[in-house]
N, C-alpha and C positions, 0 to 999 in steps of 0.2 A: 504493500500500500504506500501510495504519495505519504509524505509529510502535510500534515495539516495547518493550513496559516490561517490566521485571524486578525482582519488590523479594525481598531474600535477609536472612537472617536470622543471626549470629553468636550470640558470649556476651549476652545481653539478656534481655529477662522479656516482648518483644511488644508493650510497648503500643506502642511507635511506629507498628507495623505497621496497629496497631489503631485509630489516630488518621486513616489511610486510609481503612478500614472505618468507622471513627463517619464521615465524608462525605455519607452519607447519599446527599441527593438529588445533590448535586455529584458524587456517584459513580458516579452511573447516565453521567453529562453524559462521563468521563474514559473509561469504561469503552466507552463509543460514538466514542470521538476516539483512543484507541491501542489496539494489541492488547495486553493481558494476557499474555506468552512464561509468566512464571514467576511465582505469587505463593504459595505453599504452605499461606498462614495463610488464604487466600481459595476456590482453587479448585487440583484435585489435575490441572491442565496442565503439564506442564516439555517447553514448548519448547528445542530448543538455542540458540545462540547464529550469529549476533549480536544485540545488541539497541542501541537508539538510547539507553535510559535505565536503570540498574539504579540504585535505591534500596538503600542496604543497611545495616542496622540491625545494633549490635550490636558488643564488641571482639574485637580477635585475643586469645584466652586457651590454643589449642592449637596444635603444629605440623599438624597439618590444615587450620586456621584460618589458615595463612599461604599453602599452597600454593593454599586454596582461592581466598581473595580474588584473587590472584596470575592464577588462568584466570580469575576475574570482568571481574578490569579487560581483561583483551586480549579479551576477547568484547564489552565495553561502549563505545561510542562518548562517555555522560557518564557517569559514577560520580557518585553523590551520597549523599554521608552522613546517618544523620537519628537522630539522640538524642545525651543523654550518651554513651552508650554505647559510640558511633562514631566521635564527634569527639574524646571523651575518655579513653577508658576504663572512665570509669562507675565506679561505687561501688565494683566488684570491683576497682578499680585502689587502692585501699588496700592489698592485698597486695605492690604493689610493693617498699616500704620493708621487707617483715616478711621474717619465714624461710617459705619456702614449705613444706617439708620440715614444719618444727611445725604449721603452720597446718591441713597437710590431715590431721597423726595427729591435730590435735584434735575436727573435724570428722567425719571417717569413719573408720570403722569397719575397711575394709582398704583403708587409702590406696598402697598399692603396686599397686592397681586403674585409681587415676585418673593419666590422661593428660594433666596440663596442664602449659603454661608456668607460671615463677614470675613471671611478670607479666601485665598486663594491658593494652593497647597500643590505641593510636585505627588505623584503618583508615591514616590518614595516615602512621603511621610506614611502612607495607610496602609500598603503590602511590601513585601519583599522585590527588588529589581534585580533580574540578571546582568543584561547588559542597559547601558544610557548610550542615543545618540540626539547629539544635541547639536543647537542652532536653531534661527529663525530665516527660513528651513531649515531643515537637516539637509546634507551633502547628501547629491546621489551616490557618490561613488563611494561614501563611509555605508550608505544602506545598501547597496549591493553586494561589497565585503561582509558586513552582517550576513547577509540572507547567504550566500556562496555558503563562507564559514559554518555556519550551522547545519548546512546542508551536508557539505563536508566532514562535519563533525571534529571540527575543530573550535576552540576560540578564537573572533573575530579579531583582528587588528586594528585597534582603534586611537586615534593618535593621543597622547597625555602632557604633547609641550605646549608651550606659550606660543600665540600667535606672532611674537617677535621670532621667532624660531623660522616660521614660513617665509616671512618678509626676509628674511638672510637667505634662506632655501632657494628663495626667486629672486633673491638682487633689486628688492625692493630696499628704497632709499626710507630708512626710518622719518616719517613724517613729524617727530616730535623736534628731532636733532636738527632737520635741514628746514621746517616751515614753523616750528613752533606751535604744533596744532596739537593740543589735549587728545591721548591714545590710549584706549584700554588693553593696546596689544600686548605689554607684558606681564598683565594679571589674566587673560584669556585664555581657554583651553584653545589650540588650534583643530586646524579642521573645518575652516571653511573654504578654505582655498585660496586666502589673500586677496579677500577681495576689497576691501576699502583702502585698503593703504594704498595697494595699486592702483590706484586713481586721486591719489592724494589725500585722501579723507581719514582722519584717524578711526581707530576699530571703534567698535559699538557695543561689545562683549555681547556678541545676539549668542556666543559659544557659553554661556558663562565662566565661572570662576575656573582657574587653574588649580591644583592641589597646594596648598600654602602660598596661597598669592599674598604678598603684601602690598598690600591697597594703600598702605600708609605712608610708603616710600612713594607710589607712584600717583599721589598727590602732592606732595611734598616738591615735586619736579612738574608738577601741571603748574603749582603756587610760584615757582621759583621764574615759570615761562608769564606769570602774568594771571593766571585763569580765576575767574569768579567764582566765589561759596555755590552759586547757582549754576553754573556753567560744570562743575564739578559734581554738584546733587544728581543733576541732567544725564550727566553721562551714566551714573551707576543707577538713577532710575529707566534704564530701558527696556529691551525683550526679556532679560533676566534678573530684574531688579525683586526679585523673593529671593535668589537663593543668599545663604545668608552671609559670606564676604562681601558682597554687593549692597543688601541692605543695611549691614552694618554703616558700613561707607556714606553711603545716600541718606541714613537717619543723621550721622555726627554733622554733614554740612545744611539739613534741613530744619535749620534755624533763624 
């Protein structure tokens, strides 16, 4: 029998999902190598469970969202997380710090209609995760290594340096040194592929945090270039502004 895939969808906006689907030709190749159980943004099948591999996009933002994950994992053999969204919280994880209460009379219209938590939580806080891939999207070619690897029966290679690592990899001119432009590339996990630098823009940490990043040092060198309390807040409240080196960071200048 195929290998059984399942990819599920939380609080998010899809493109991760979608980053599956952009695969193209490599889709036809996966789509012949496991069964499909459940993928809902692709085709309307909803096998039950079990399954060998469930992808799952997106944060817990309801108590729905907790119980559902909850029968995800005991139906899945690997869980595997794939955006901000999943691994962090994602940009809705801003409300954490706020009143949730205010937030939703601001927004709608009869907020005693919506159902959500006052926060916004990575998948990780409520079950167990095998592997994380992360970004706002995720890389295709880090989820293709996933899905290959597992097939293969190996563990995936998944990159664990700083996005300053990539920018030296490609001969990318550090934007902080040569434009004076605020860069979360040496506290970022890599693995997008270098894309903001190489075009001049410092990173945006859509990867989040790196393994012992210090955030502290690499303000301290945004301060030294000039950069605002708020210009500083901005950057660590972005795609990954929940996970908690990042909010750390983005609370001490949000004042």
């Amino acid at each position: 029998m195929k290998p059984r895939l399942a990819v599920w969808k939380f609080s998010s906006c899809d493109g991760c999902q979608l980053t599956l689907l952009d695969c193209e030709d490599e889709l036809l190749e996966i789509a012949e190598a496991v069964e499909i159980a459940y993928f809902l943004e692709a085709t309307r099948t909803m096998r039950a469970g079990p399954y060998d591999v469930s992808l799952v996009e997106g944060s817990i933002s309801t108590a729905h969202e907790v119980e559902r994950i909850q029968q995800i994992r005991r139906d899945s053999r690997i869980l595997i997380t794939i955006g901000a969204c999943a691994t962090a919280g994602g940009i809705q994880a801003l409300r954490n710090t706020r009143d949730h209460d205010a937030l939703s009379a601001s927004v709608y219209p009869s907020p005693q209609f919506i159902e959500a938590l006052a926060t916004s939580t990575p998948i990780a806080d409520h079950v167990a995760v095998d592997y994380e891939l992360r970004g706002c999207p995720i890389d295709k070619g880090q989820l293709l290594e996933a899905i290959t690897a597992l097939l293969k029966g190996r563990k995936p290679v998944i990159p664990d340096y700083s996005q300053c690592t990539e920018c030296k990899l490609a001969g990318t001119a550090c934007v902080m040194v040569t434009k004076g432009i605020p860069c979360l590339g040496p506290v970022t996990q890599g693995g997008c592929g270098n894309l903001c630098p190489q075009v001049g823009r410092g990173c945006y940490g859509c990867f989040g945090p790196k393994e012992n990043a210090n955030t502290q040092a690499l303000v301290a060198e945004m301060q030294a270039l000039g950069a605002e309390p708020r210009t500083i807040r901005d950057l660590f409240g972005g795609f990954t502004a929940g996970a908690p080196a990042f909010a750390a960071e983005r609370e001490r200048h949000d004042r």
